[in-house]
Kinemage of the C-alpha trace (Angstrom):
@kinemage 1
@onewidth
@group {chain A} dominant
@subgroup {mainchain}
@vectorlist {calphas} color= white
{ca unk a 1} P 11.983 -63.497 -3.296
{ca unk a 2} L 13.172 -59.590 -2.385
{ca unk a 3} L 15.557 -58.024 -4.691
{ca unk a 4} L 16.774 -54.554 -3.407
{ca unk a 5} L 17.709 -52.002 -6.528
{ca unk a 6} L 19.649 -48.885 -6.249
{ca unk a 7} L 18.112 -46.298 -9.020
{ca unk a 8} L 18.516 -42.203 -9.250
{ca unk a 9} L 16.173 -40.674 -7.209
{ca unk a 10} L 14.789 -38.608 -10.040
{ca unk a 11} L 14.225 -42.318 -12.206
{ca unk a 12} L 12.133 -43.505 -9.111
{ca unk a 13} L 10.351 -40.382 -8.601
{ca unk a 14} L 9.211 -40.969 -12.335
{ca unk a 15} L 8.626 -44.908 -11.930
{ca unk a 16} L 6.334 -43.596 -8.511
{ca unk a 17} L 4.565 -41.328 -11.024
{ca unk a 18} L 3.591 -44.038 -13.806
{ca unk a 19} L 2.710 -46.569 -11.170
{ca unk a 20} L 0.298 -44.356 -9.577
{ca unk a 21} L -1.204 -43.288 -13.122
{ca unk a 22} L -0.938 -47.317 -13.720
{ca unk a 23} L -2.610 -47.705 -10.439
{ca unk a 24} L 0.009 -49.907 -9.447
{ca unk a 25} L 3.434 -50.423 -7.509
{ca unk a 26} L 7.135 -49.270 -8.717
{ca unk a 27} L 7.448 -53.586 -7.598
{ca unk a 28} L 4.654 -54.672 -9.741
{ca unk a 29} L 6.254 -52.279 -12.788
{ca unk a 30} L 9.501 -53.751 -12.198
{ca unk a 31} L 8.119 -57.434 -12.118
{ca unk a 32} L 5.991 -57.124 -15.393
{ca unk a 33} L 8.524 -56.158 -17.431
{ca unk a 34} L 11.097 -58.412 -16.458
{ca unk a 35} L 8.294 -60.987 -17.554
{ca unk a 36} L 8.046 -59.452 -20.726
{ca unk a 37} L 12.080 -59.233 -21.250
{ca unk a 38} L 12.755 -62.677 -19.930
{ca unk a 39} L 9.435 -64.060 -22.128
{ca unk a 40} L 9.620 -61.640 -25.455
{ca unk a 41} L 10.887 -64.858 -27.719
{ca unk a 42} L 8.344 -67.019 -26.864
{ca unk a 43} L 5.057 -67.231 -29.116
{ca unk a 44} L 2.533 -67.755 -26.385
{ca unk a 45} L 3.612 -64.973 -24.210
{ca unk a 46} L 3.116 -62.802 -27.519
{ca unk a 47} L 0.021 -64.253 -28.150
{ca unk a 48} L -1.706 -63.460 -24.609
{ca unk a 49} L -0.081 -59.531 -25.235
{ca unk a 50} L -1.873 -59.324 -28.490
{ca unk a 51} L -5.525 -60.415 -27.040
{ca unk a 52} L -4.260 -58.385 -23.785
{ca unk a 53} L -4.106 -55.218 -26.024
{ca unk a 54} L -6.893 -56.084 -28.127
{ca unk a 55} L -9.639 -56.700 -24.694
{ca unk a 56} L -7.600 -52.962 -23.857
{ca unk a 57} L -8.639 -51.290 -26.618
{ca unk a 58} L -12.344 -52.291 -26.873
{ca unk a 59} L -14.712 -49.562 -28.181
{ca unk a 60} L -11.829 -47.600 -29.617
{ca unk a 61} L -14.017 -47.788 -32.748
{ca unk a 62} L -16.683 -46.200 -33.857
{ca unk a 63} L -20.339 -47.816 -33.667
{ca unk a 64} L -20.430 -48.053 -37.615
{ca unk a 65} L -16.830 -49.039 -38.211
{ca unk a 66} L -16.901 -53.054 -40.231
{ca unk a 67} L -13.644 -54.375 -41.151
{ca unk a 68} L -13.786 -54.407 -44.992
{ca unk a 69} L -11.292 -56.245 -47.652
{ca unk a 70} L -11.152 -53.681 -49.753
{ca unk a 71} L -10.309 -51.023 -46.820
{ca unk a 72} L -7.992 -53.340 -45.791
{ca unk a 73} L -5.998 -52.985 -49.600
{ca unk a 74} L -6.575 -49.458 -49.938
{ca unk a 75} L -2.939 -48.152 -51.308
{ca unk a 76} L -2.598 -44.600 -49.952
């Protein structure tokens, strides 16, 4: 289904901007997050975005990091 928008030039000049650095479309942008705000309450949908973020950010850590109980209490 088409939906035509009418947005300030200077908003879609932006939007163009992160698609491209998204490599992806203004329409794709648009389409994701109205997933996200129509599908935000329900538990699955925040589920997959957890393991969605967690696959993004592989190797974020270094080689010798280990998760560890007592880091994980450590009162700073």
């Amino acid at each position: 289904m088409n939906l035509t928008l009418s947005i300030d030039k200077n908003l879609l000049e932006k939007s163009r901007d992160a698609a491209k650095k998204k490599n992806t479309s203004v329409n794709n942008l648009v389409r994701e997050y109205l997933k996200k705000l129509v599908n935000e309450s329900e538990p699955q949908y925040a589920a997959e975005e957890f393991a969605q973020i967690a696959r993004d950010s592989a190797g974020f850590s270094p080689d010798d990091w280990k998760l560890n109980r007592e880091n994980l209490y450590d009162r700073y």
